[in-house]
SEKE-422296 format. One record per atom (N, C-alpha, C, CB): residue in one letter; x, y, z. Coordinates in steps of 0.2 Angstrom, whole numbers, plus 5000, padded with zeros to 4 digits. Glycine has a CB too. Layout:
REM SEKE-422296
AXYZ ...
END
This chain:
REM SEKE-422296
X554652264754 X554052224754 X554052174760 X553852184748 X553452184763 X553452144771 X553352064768 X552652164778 X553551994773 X553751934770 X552751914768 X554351864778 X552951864768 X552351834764 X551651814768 X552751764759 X551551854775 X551351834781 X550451854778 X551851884787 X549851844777 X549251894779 X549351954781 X548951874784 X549551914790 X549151984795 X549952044794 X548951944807 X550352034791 X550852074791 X550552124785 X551452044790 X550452074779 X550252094774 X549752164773 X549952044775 X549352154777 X548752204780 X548952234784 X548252174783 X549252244790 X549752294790 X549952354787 X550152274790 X550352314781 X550652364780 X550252384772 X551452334780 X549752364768 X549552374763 X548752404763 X549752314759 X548352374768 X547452394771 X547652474773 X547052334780 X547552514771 X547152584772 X546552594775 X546952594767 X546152554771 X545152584776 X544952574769 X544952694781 X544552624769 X543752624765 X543652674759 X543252644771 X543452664755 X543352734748 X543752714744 X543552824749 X543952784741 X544152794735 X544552854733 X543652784731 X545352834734 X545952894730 X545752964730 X546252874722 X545252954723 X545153014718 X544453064726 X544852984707 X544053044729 X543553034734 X543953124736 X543652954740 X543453194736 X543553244738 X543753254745 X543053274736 X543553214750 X543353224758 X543853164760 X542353204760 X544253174764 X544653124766 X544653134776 X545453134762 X544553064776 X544653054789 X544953024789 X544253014796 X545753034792 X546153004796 X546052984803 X546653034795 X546252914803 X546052894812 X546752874812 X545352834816 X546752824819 X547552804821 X547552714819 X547652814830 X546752704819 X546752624819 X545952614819 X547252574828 X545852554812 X545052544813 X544852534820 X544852484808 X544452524823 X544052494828 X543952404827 X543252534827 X543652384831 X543352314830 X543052274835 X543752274828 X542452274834 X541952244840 X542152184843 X541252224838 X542052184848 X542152104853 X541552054853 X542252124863 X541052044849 X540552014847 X540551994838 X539952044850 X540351944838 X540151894831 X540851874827 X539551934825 X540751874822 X541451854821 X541951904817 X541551794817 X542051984820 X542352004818 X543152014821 X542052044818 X543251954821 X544151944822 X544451954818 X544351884824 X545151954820 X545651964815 X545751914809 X546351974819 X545651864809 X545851824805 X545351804800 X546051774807 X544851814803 X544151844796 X544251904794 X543251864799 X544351964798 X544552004795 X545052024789 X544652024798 X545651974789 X546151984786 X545951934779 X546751954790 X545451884779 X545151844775 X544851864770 X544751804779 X544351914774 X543751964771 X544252004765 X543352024778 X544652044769 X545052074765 X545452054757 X545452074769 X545551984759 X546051964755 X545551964748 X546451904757 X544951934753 X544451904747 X544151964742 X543651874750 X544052014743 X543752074743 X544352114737 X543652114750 X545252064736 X545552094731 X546152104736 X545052154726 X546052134742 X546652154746 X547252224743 X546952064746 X546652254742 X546852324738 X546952374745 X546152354732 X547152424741 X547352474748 X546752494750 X547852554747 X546252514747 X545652524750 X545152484746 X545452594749 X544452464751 X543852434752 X543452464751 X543852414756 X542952444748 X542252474751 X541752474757 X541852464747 X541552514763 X541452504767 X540852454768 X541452554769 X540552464765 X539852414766 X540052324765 X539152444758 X540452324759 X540752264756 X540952224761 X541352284751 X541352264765 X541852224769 X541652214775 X542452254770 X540952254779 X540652234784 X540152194784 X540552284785 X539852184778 X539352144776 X539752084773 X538952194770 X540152074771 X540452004770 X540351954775 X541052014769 X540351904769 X540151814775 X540651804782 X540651724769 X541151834777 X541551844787 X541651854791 X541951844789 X541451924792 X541351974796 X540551964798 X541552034793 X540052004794 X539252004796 X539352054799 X538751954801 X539452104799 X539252184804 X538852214800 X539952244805 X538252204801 X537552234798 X537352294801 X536952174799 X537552294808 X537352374810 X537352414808 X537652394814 X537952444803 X537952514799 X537552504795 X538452534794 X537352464791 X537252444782 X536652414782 X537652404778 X536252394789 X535552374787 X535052444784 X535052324795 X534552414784 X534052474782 X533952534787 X533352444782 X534052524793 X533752564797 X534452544804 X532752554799 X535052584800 X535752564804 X535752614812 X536552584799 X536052554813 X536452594822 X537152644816 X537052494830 X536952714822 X537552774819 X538152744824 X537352874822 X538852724819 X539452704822 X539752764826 X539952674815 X539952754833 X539952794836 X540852854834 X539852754844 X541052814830 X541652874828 X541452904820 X542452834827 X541052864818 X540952894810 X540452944812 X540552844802 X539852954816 X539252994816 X539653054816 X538752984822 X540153064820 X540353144823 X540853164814 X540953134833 X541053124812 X541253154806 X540953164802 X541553134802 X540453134799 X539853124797 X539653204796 X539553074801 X539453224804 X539053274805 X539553334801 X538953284812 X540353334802 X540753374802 X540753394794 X541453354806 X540553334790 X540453344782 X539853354780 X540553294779 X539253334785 X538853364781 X538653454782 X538153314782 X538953454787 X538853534790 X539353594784 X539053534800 X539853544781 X540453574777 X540053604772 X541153514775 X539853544769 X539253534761 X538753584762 X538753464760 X538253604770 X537853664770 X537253644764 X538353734768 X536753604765 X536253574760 X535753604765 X536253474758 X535653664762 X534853704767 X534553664767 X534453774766 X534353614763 X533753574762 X533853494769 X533753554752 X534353494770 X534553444777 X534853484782 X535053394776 X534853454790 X535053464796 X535453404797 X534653464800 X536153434797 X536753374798 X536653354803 X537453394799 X536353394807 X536253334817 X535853314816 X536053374828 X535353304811 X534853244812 X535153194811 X534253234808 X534953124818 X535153064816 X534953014808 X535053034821 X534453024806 X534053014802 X534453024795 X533553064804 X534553074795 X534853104790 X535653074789 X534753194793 X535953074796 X536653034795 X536652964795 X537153054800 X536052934798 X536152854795 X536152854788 X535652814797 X535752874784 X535452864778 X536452884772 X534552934777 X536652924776 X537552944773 X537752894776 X537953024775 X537852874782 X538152824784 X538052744779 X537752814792 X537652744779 X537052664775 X537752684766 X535352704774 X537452744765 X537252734757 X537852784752 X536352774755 X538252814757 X538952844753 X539552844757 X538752924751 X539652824766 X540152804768 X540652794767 X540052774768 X541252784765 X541652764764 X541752684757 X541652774770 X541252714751 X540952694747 X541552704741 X540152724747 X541652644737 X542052634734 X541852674726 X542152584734 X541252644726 X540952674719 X540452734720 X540452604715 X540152754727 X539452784725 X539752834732 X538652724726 X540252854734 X540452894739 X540852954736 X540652864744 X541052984741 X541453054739 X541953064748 X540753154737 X542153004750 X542353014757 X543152944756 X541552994766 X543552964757 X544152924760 X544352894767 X544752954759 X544252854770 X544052864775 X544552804780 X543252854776 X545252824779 X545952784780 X546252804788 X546552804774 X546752744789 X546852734793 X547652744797 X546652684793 X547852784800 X548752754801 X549152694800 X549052764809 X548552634805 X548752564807 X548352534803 X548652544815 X548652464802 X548252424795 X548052374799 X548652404787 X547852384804 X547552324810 X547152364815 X548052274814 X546452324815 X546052364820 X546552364830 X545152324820 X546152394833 X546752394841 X546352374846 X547152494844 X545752334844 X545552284850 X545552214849 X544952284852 X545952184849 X546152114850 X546852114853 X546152084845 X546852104858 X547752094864 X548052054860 X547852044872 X547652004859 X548251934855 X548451934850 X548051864853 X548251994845 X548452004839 X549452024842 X547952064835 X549951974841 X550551994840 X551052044836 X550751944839 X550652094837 X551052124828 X551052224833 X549952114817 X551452214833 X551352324834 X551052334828 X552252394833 X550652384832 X550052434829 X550552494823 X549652474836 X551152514826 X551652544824 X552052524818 X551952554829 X551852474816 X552452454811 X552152464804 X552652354813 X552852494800 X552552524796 X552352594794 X552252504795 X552552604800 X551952674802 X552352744797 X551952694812 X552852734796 X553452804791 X553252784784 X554552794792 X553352704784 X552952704776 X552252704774 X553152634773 X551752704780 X551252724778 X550952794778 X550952684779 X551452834783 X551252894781 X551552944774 X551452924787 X552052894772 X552352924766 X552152894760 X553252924766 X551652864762 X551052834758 X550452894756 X550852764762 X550252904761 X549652934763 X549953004760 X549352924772 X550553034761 X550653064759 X550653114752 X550953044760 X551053044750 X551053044742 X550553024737 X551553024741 X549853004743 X549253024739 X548753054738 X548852994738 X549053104742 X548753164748 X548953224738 X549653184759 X549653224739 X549953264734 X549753244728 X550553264734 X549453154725 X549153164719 X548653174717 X549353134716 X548153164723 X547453154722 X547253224724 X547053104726 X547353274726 X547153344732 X546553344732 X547353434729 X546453294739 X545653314742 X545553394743 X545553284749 X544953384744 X544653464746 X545053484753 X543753454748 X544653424756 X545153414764 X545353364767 X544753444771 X545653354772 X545853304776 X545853324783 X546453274775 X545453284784 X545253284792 X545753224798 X544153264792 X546053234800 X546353184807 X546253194812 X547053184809 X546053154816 X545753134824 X546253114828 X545253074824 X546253124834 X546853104837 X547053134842 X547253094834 X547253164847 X547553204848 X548253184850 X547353224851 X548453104851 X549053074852 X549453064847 X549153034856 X548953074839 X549553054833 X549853134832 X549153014824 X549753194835 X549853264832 X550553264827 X549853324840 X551053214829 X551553234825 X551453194818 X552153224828 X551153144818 X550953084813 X550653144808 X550253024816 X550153164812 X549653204806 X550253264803 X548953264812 X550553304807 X551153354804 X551553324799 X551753384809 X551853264801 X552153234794 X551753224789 X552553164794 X551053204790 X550753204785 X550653264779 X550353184788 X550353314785 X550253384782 X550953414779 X549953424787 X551453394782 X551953444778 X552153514783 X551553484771 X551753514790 X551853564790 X551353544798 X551653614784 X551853624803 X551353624811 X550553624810 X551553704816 X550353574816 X549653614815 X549353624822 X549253564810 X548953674822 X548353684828 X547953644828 X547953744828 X547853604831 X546853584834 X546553614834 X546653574841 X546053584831 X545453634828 X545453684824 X545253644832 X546153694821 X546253754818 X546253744808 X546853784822 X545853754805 X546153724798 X546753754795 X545553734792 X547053734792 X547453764786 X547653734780 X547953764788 X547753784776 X547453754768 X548253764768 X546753824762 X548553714763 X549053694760 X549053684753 X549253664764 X549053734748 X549053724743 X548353734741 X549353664742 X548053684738 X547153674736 X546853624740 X546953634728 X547253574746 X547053554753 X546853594759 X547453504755 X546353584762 X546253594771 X546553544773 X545553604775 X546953544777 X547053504783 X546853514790 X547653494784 X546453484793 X546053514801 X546453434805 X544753514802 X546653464811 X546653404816 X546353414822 X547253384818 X546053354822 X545453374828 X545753324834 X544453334824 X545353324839 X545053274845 X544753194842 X544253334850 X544953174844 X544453084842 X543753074845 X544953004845 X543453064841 X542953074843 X542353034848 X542853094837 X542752964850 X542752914855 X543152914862 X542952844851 X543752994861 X544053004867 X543953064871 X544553014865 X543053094869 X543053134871 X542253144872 X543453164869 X541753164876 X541153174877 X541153254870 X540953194887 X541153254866 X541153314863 X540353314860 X541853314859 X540053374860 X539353384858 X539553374850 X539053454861 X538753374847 X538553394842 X538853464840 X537853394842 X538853504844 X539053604841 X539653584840 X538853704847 X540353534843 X541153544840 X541153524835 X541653514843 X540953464832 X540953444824 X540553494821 X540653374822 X540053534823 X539653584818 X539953624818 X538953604820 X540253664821 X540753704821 X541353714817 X540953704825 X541653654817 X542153644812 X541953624806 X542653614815 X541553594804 X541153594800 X541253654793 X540553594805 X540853714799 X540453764796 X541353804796 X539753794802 X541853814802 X542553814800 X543153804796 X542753804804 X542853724792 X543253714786 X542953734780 X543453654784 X542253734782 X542053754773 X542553854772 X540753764771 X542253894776 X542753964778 X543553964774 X542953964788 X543853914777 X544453894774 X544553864769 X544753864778 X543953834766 X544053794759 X543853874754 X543453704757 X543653894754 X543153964752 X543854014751 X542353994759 X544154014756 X544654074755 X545254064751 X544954104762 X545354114747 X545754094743 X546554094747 X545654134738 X546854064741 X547554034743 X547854104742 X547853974737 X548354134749 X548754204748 X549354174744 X549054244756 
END
């Protein structure tokens, strides 16, 4: 157990956003975090603690909190967060609801706003390698630390909860993601392990990638969740 520090604290025990038992799981390398109002680290770690300081949060909760104020997602009529949109799409296009168009923006603010990364009222896990977002310099702490115990974390909730899928972004964590999975993996290629897909993708802030590469794979993992296990 890390010493009795906050920001260590969080580190090693903050996750992200949802909920365990939650069908749809996104792995990234490190939340984000804006350079305006007061989303710093020490609100952040504040917010957190207040909020219970559990492995996971609810997304709205924690962005909407006194400490933070990031109202952008979660007002009425939110700004699409420029890394969730493209997952977003990649899940609503998985689900296939003829009655919606996953590229409408419209359509994904309203999943953004109202099931997100939602503790009580969502179906998405939506966690992180690093238990500290990776824009702030002054934050003194590697981003890396911890990093074997939290993938043997992620792991082993991987093995008791069996999402549908798990999706990772990234292309510089490719071995992160393999420990994770258990096993090699292709880019962009799904593979079902057991009653999980595991896809690893491209990050979706590292690359000009259209609307048709998340639709595509999208439409690619449901294919793979559908086929049965040889």
């Amino acid at each position: 157990m890390p010493a009795e520090d906050p920001i260590v604290e969080m580190a090693y025990r903050c996750y992200g956003y949802g909920n365990w038992d939650a069908p749809y799981w996104f792995i990234g390398p490190e939340q984000g975090q804006s350079r305006t109002g007061s989303d710093n680290l020490a609100h952040r770690v504040e917010a957190w603690l207040d909020l219970g300081g559990k492995e996971l949060c609810d997304c709205r909760a924690f962005h909407t909190h006194n400490l933070i104020r990031e109202s952008r997602w979660h007002r009425d009529h939110p700004q699409l967060q420029s890394t969730w949109k493209s997952l977003i799409l990649l899940l609503l296009t998985f689900q296939e609801n003829s009655t919606d168009d996953p590229t409408d923006d419209e359509i994904r603010r309203i999943y953004q706003r109202d099931r997100w990364g939602m503790a009580h009222n969502g179906e998405t896990c939506v966690i992180e390698l690093s238990g500290l977002p990776a824009n702030n310099s002054k934050v003194q702490i590697d981003h890396k630390q911890f990093r074997q115990e939290r993938i043997a974390v992620i792991r082993e909730r991987i093995r008791a909860h069996k999402p549908v899928f798990v999706v990772m972004y990234g292309k510089g964590e490719q071995q992160s993601w393999e420990q994770i999975a258990s096993q090699t993996l292709k880019q962009d290629k799904p593979s079902k392990i057991g009653s999980t897909v595991f896809l690893f993708t491209l990050h979706p802030r590292a690359h000009d990638l259209k609307k048709d590469y998340w639709d595509a794979l999208g439409k690619r993992l449901r294919k793979t969740v559908d086929r049965p296990n040889i």
